[in-house]
C-alpha positions as CSV (number, residue, x, y, z in Angstrom):
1,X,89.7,-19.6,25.2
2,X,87.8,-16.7,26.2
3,X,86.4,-15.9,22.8
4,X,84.7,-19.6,22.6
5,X,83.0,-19.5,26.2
6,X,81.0,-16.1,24.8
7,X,80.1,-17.8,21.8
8,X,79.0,-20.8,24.1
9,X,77.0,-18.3,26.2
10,X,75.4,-16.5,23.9
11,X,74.6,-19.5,22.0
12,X,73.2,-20.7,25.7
13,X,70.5,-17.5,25.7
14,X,69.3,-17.9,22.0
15,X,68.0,-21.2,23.1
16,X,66.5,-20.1,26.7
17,X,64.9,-17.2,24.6
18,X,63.5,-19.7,21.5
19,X,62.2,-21.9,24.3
20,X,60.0,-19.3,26.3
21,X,58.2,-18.0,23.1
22,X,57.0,-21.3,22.2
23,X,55.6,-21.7,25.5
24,X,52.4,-19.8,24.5
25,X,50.8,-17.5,21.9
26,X,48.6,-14.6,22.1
27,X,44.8,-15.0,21.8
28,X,42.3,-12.3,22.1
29,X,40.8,-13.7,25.4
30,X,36.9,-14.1,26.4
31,X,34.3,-11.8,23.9
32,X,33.4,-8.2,26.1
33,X,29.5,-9.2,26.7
34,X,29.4,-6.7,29.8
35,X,27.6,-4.0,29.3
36,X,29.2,-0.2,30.0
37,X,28.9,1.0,34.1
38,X,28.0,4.2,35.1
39,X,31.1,4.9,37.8
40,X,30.3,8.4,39.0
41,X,27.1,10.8,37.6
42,X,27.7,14.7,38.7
43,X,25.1,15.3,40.0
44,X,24.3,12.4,41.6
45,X,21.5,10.2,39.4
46,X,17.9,10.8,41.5
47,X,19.1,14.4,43.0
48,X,16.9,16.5,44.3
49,X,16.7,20.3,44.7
50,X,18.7,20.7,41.0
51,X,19.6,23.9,40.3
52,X,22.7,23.3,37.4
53,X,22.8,23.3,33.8
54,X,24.9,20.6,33.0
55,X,25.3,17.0,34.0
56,X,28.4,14.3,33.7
57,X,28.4,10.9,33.5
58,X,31.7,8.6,34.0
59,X,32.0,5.4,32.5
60,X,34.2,2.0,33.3
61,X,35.2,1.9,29.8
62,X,34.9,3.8,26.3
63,X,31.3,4.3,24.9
64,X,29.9,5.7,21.8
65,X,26.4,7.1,21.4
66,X,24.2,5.6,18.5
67,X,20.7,6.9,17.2
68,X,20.7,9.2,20.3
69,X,18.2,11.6,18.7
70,X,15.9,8.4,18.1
71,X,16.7,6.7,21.5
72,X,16.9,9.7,24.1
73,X,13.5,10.5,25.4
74,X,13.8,13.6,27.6
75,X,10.4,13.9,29.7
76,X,8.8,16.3,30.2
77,X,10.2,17.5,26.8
78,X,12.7,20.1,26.4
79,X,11.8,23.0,24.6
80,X,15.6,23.3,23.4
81,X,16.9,20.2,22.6
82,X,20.4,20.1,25.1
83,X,23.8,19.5,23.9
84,X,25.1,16.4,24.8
85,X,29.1,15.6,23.9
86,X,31.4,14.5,23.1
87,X,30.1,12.5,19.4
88,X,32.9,10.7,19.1
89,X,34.2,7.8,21.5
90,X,35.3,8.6,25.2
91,X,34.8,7.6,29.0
92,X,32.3,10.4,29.9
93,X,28.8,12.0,28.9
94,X,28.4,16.2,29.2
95,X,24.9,17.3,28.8
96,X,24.5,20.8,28.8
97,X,21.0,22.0,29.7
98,X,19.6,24.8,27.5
99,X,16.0,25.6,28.8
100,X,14.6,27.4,31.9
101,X,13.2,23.6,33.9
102,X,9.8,23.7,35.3
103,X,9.3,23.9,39.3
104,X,9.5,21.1,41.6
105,X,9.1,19.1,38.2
106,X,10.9,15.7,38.2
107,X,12.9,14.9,34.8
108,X,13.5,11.5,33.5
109,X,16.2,11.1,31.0
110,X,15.8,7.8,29.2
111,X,18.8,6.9,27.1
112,X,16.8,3.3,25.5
113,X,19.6,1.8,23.7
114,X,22.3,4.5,22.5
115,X,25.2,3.8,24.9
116,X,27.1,1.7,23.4
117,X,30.6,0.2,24.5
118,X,33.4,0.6,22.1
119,X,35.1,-2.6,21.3
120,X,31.5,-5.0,21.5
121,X,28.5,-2.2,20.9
122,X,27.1,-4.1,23.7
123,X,24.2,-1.8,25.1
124,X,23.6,0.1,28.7
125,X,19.8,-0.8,28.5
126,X,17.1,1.3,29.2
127,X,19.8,3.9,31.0
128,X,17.7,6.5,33.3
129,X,19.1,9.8,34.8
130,X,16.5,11.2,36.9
131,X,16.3,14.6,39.0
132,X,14.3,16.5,40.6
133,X,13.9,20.4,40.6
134,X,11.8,19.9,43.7
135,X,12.1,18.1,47.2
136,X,11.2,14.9,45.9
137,X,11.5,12.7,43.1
138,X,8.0,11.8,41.5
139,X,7.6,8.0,41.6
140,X,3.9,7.6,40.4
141,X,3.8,5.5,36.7
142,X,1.0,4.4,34.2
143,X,2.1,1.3,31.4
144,X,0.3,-0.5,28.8
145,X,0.3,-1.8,25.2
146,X,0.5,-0.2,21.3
147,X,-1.2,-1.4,19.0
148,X,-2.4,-0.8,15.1
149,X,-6.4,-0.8,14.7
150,X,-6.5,-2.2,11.3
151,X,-2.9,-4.0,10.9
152,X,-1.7,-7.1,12.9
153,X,1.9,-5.1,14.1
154,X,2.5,-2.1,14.6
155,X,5.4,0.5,13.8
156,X,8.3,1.4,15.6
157,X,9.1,4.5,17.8
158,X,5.5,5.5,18.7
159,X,5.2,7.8,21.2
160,X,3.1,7.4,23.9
161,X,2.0,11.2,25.9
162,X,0.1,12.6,29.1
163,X,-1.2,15.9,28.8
164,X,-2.3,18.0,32.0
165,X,-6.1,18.3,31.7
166,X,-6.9,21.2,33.8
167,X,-8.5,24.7,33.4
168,X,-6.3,25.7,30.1
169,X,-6.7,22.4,28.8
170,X,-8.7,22.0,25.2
171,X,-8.9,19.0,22.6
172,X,-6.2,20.9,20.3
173,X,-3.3,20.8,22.6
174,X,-2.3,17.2,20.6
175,X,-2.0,20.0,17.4
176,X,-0.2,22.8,19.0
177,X,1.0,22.4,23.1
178,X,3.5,20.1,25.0
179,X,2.8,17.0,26.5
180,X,3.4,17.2,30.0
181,X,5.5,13.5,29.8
182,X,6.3,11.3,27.8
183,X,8.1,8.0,26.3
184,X,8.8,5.9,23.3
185,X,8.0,2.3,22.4
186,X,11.5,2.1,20.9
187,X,12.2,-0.3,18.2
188,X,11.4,-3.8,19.4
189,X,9.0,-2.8,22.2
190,X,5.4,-2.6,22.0
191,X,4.5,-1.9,25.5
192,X,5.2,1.5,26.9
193,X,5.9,2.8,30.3
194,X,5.5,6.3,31.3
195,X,7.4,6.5,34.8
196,X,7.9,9.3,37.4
197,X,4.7,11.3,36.7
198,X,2.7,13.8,39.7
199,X,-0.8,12.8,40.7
200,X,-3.4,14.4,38.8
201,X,-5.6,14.2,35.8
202,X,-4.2,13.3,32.0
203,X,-4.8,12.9,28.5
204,X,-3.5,9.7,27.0
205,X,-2.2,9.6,23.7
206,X,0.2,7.5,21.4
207,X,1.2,8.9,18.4
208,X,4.0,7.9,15.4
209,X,4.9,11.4,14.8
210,X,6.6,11.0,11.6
211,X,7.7,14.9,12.1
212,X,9.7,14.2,15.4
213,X,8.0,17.6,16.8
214,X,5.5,16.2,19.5
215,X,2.3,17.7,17.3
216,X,0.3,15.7,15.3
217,X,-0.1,16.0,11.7
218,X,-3.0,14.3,10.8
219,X,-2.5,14.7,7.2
220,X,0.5,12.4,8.1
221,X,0.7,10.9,11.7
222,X,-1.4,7.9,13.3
223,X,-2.5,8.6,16.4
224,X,-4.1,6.7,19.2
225,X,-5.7,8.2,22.7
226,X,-7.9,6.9,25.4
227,X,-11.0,8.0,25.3
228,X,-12.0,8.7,29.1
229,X,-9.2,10.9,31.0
230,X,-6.6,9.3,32.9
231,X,-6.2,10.0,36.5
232,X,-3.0,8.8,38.2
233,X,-2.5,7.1,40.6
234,X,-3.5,4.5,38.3
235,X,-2.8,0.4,38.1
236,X,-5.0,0.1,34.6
237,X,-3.2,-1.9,31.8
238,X,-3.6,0.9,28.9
239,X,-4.0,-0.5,25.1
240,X,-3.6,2.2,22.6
241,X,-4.8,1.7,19.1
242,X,-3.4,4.0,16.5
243,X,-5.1,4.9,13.2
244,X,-4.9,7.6,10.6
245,X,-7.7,9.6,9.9
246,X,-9.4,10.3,6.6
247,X,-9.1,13.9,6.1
248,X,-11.5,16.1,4.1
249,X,-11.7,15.9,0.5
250,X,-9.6,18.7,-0.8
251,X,-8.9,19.0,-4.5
252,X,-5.5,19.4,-5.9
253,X,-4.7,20.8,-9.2
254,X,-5.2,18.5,-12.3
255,X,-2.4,17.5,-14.2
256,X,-2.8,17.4,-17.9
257,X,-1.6,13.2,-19.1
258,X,-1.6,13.2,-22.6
259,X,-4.1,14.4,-25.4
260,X,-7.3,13.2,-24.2
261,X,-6.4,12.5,-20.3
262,X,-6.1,14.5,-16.8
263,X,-4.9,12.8,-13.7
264,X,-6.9,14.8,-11.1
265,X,-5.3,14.2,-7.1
266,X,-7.0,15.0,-4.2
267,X,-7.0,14.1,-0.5
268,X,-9.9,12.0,1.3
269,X,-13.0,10.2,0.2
270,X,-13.5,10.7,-3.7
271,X,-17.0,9.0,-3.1
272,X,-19.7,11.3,-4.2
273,X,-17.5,14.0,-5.7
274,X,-18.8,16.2,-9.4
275,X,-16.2,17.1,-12.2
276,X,-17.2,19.4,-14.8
277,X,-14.5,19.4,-17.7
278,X,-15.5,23.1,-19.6
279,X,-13.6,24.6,-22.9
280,X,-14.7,28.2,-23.1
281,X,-17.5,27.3,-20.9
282,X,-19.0,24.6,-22.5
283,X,-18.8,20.9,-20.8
284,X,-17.2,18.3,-22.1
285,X,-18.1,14.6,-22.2
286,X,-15.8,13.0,-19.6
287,X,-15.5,9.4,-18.0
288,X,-14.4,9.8,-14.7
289,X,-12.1,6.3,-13.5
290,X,-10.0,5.8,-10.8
291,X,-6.1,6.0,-11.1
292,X,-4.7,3.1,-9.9
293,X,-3.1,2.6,-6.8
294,X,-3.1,6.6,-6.2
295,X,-5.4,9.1,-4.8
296,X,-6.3,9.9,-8.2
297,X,-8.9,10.1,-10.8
298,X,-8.9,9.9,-14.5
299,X,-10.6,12.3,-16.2
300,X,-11.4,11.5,-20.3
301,X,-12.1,13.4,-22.8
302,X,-12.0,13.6,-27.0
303,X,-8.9,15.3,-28.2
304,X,-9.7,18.9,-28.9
305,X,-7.5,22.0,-29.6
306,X,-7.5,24.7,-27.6
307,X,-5.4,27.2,-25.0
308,X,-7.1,26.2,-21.8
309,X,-9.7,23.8,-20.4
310,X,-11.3,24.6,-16.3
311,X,-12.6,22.3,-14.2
312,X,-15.2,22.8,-11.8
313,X,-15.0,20.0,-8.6
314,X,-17.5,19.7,-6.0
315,X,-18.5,17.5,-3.0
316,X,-21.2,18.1,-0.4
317,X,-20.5,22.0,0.5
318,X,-16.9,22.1,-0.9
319,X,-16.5,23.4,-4.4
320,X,-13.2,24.6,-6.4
321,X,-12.6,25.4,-10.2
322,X,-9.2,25.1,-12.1
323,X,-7.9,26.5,-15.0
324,X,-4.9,25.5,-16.8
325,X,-2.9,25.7,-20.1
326,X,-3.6,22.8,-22.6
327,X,-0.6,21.2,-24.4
328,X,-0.7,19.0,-27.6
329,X,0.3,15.9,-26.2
330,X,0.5,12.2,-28.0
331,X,-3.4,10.1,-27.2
332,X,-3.7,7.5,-25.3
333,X,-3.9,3.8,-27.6
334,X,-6.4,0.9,-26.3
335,X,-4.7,-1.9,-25.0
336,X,-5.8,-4.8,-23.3
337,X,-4.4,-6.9,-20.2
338,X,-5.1,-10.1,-18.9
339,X,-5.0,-10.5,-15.1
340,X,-4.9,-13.7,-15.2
341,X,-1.7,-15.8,-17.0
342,X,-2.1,-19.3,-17.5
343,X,-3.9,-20.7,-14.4
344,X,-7.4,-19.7,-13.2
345,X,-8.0,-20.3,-9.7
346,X,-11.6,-21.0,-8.8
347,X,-12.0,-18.2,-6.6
348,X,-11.4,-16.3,-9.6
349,X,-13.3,-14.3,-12.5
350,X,-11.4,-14.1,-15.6
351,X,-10.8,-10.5,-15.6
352,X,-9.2,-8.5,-18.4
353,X,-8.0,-4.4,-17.9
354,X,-8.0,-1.8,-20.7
355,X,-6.1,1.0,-20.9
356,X,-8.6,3.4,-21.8
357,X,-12.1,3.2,-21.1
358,X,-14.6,0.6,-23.4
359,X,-17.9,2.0,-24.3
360,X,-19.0,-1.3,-26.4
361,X,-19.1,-4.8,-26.0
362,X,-19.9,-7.5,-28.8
363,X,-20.0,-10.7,-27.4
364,X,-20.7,-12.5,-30.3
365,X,-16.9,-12.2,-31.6
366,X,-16.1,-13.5,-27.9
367,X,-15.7,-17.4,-28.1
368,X,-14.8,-19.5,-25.1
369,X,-14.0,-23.1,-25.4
370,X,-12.7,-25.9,-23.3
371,X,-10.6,-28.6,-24.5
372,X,-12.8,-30.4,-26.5
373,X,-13.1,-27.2,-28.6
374,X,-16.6,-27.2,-26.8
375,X,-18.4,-23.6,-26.6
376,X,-18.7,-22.4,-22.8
377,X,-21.6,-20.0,-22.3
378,X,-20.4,-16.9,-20.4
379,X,-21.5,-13.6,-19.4
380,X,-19.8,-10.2,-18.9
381,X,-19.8,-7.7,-16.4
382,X,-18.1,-3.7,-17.1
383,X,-16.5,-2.0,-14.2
384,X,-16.2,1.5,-15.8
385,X,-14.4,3.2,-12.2
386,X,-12.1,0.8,-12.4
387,X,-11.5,-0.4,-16.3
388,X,-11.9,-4.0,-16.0
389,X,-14.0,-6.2,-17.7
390,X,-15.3,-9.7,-15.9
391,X,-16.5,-12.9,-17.4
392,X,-18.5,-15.2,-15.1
393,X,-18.8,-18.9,-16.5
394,X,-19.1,-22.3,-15.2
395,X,-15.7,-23.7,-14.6
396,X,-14.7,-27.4,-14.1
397,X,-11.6,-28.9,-12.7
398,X,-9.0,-29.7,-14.4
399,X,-9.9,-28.3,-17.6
400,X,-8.4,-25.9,-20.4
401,X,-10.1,-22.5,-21.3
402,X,-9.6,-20.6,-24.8
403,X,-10.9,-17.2,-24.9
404,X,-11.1,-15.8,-28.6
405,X,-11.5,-12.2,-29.1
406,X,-12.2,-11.4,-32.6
407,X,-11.6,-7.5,-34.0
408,X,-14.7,-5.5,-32.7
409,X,-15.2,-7.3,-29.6
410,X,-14.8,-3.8,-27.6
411,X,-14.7,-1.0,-28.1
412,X,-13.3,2.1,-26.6
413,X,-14.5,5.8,-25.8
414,X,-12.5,7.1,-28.9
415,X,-13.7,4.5,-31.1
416,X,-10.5,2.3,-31.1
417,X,-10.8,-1.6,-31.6
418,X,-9.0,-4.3,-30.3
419,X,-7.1,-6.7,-32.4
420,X,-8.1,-10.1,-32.3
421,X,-6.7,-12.0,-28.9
422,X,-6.4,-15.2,-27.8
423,X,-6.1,-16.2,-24.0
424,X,-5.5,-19.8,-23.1
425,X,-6.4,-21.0,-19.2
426,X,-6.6,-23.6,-17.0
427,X,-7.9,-24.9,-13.9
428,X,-6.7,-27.4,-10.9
429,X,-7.7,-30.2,-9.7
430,X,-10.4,-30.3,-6.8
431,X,-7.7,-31.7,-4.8
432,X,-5.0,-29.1,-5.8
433,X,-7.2,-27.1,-2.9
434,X,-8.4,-26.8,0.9
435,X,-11.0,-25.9,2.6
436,X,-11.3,-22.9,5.8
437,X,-14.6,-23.7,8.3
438,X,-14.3,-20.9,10.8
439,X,-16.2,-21.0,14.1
440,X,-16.6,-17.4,15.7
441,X,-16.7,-17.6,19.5
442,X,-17.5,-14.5,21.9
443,X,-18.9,-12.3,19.1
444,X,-19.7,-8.9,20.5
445,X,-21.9,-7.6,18.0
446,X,-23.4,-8.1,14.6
447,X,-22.5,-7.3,12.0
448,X,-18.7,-8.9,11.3
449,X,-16.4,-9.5,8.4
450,X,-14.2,-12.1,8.4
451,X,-11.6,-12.1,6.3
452,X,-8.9,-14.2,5.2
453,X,-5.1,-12.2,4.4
454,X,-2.1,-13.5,3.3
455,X,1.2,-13.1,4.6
456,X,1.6,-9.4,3.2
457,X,-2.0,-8.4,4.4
458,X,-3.6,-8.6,0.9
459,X,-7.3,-9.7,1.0
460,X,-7.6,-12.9,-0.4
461,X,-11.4,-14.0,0.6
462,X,-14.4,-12.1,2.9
463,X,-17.5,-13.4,4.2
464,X,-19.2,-10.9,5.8
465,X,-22.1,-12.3,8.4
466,X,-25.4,-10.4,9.9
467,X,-26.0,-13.5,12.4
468,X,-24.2,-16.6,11.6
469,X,-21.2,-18.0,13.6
470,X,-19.9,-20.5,10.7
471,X,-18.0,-19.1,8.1
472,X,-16.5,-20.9,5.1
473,X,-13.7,-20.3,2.7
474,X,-13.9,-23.0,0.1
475,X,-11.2,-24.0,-2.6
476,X,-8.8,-22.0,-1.5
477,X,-4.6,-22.2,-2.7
478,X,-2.4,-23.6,-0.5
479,X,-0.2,-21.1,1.7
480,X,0.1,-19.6,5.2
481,X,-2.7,-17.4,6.1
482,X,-4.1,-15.1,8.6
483,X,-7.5,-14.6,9.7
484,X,-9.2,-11.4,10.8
485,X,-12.9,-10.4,12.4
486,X,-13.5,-6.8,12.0
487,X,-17.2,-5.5,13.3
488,X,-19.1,-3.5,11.2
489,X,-20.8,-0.9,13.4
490,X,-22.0,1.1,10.3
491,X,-22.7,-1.7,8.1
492,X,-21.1,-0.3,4.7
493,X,-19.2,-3.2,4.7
494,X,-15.7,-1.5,4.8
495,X,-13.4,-0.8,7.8
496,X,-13.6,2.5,8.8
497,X,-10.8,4.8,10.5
498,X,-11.2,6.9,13.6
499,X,-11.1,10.9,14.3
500,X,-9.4,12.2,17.2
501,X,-11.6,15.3,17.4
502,X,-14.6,13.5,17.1
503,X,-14.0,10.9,20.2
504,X,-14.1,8.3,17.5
505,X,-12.1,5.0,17.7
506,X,-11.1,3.1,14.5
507,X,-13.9,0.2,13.9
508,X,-12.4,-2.8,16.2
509,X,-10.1,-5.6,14.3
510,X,-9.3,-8.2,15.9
511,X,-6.5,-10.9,14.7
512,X,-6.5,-15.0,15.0
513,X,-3.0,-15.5,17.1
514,X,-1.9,-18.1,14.7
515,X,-1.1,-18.3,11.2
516,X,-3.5,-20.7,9.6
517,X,-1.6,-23.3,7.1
518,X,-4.2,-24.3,4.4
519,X,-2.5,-27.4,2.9
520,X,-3.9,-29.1,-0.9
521,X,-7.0,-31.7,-0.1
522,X,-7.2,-30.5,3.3
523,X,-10.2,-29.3,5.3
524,X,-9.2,-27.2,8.3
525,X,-11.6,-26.3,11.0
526,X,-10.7,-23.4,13.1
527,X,-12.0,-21.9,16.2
528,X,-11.7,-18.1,16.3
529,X,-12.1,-16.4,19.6
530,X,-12.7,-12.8,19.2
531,X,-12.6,-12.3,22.9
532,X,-8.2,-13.1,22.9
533,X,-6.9,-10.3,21.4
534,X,-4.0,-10.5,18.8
535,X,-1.0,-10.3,20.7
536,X,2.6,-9.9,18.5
537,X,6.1,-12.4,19.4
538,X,8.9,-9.7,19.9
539,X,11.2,-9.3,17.3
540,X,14.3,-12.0,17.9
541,X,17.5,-9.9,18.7
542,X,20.3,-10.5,16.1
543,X,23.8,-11.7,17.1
544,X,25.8,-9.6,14.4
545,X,28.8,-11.9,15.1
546,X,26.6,-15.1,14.2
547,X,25.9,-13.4,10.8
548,X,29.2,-12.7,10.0
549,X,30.8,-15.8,11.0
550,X,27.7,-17.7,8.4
551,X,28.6,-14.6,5.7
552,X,31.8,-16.0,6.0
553,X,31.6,-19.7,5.6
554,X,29.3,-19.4,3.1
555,X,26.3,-21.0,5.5
């Protein structure tokens, strides 16, 4: 009797205990969106009078630190960088000072985005700790804008400087001394703000300081500055430009291609520079072209035997010779290349490339018909510099081109003829186009290219105008454009980049806000204001658990 009321019993809590664990299952609650919170900073953030060498923060929750060498800007800058621990995840933040600090100086240290929560990643934005090794904390603050002078956006992580101006102050203090402050655009951010600075007079400059050592380079950085100093307090909106300057042509050892070829690199502005190509002291013949894509030149010459060949370079006042060892390499073969495959667009000259440079041109084994097997006339244009050859005719719509190239039709420096070749075209219809008017508005000077880019920033069309406010880009392909006024100030018709010792600014560019969609038989009219500067969207933040929920559903 006993034994079957504890079998009824326990049979009694297997079904209370079945029961109450279908009553609910566990879910992994709300998504952490809270930022971490600072609980307790030692000392206290915005101290004054600091005297320590390290500092702790305390956190409501785990954080991790990501990009911190990136994201921390320490201002003024630290001679030594400081250690800051732990790397891996915890609840608190050591950073241990290794640097005698300045005098009633007052240090800002900006975190930008690298504390991070555990579990999310979500961000403590823009985190400051702030003290003071004075009385008081400095509160004064200049802001403004970065910009590119030549492209429409402009990099990440530009720094932006002030340097004291007073009576050790000199122009090369961006080269070799310390910016007195300073702060970072970050990576979405564009506008800068430099924030508890001391009254007094400043040199503004914004840099991308590719080195990450606070000098510039200017064989590699961009760099912008203001050209009057700045003297804070101030409540001007600042706009920084950066370019990179042209540096002096400087020669750099040839480099020996193949047996009748030297690639020669240099830095700066090849215009106006003299080769001499000697063997035992003699000169050479040589066609000079450029290399393509490179800051290069070609250098040709007829295969030759010998041990070494010099060559003497000059520009202006600058002058070098090399001398090298010559090696029995394999010639360079002509070979030909068509630019264009298949289509012709009328903005277009049919344009062929050799591989080595032509010397001789017989158009009378060059036929071009249409496609009534009707001769076209055409002429021919050389560019030697740049080893292309053009032919100009009259095109019609919606036609088909044959190009006939018989044997002997060129020839090149080493005597070498082309084989016979046969290009076939053809054009679109009229209304396979549009058509671009352009109105300029609130034109500063004269004169101004205008120029038409396409989405990578490749010049597609420029009309350059001395007077006239109406520009027009005719039969043009459809696509999504942008439009660009740049003024000429010393009419060479080229942009032209800046020098930083010279007070220069880059020649002004200025960007249509829009994109411009140029649609087929469509004429667009636009009005370009060059008074409304360019200004860039920021860069949409990207929900990483959005992207992996599509990944994963295949959307």
């Amino acid at each position: 009797m006993l034994k079957n009321n504890y079998k009824y019993i326990l049979l009694l809590l297997i079904l209370v205990m079945t029961s109450c664990a279908k009553r609910g299952s566990i879910t992994g609650g709300l998504k952490d969106t809270l930022a971490p919170v600072v609980k307790l900073s030692f000392p206290k953030n915005y101290s004054t009078n600091f005297k320590g060498t390290e500092i702790k923060l305390t956190f409501d929750e785990y954080i991790k630190l990501k990009d911190l060498k990136k994201q921390l800007i320490i201002s003024p800058p630290l001679k030594n960088e400081p250690l800051i621990l732990p790397t891996s995840v915890g609840k608190f933040i050591s950073i241990k000072i290794n640097d005698t600090l300045q005098a009633n100086t007052t240090y800002n240290f900006n975190f930008g985005q690298s504390i991070e929560d555990n579990n999310e990643g979500n961000p403590l934005n823009q985190f400051k700790y702030v003290f003071s090794t004075g009385s008081y904390i400095d509160s004064l603050s200049i802001s403004g804008a970065v910009k590119d002078a030549y492209t429409k956006d402009v990099e990440s992580f530009v720094s932006v400087m002030l340097y004291d101006v007073n009576d050790k102050f000199n122009d090369s203090v961006v080269y070799k001394g310390t910016p007195r402050y300073i702060t970072n655009t970050l990576d979405s951010l564009k506008t800068f703000k430099l924030e508890n600075l001391k009254a007094g007079k400043y040199l503004l400059v914004a840099m991308k300081d590719y080195g990450s050592n606070n000098k510039f380079n200017p064989s590699k950085d961009k760099i912008a500055f203001n050209k009057q100093f700045v003297t804070i307090p101030n409540d001007t909106i600042f706009e920084l430009k950066l370019f990179k300057e042209v540096q002096p042509f400087k020669a750099i050892k040839p480099i020996q291609a193949s047996g009748n070829r030297l690639i020669f690199p240099y830095e700066g502005k090849a215009d106006g520079v003299k080769l001499a190509l000697k063997n035992k002291g003699v000169d050479l013949p040589i066609i000079i072209t450029k290399f393509p894509k490179k800051d290069s030149l070609q250098v040709w010459y007829k295969p030759l035997k010998t041990d070494s060949l010099s060559l003497a370079v000059s520009k202006e006042k600058y002058n070098k010779n090399f001398t090298f060892k010559f090696k029995e390499q394999k010639k360079d073969s002509l070979n030909i290349t068509a630019l264009q495959n298949g289509v012709l667009n009328f903005r277009e000259q049919f344009t062929i490339e050799s591989a080595t440079p032509l010397t001789k041109f017989d158009n009378s084994k060059i036929k071009l018909t249409n496609k009534d097997s009707v001769a076209v006339p055409f002429t021919t244009k050389y560019d030697e510099y740049n080893q292309r050859l053009f032919f100009d005719f009259k095109k019609d719509f919606s036609q088909n081109y044959t190009f006939k190239m018989l044997p002997g039709a060129m020839t090149d420096y080493l005597e070498k003829t082309n084989d016979t070749l046969i290009y076939r075209l053809s054009t679109k219809e009229l209304e396979d186009y549009g058509n671009l008017k352009v109105n300029l508005q609130n034109v500063k000077r004269f004169p101004v290219m205008v120029q038409l880019t396409n989405q990578a920033g490749d010049v597609v069309a420029t009309e350059y105008t001395e007077t006239n406010t109406k520009v027009e880009f005719n039969l043009v392909e459809p696509a999504l454009y942008l439009l660009r006024a740049i003024y000429d100030n010393n009419k060479n018709k080229e942009w032209d980049s800046g020098n930083y010792l010279e007070k220069r600014q880059a020649e002004e560019v200025v960007y249509l806000s829009k994109e411009i969609d140029i649609r087929a038989n469509w004429d667009v009219e636009q009005v370009f204001d060059l008074s409304i500067p360019y200004t860039p969207e920021p860069k949409k933040k990207v929900d990483k658990n959005k992207v992996e929920k599509k990944k994963k559903s295949g959307f």
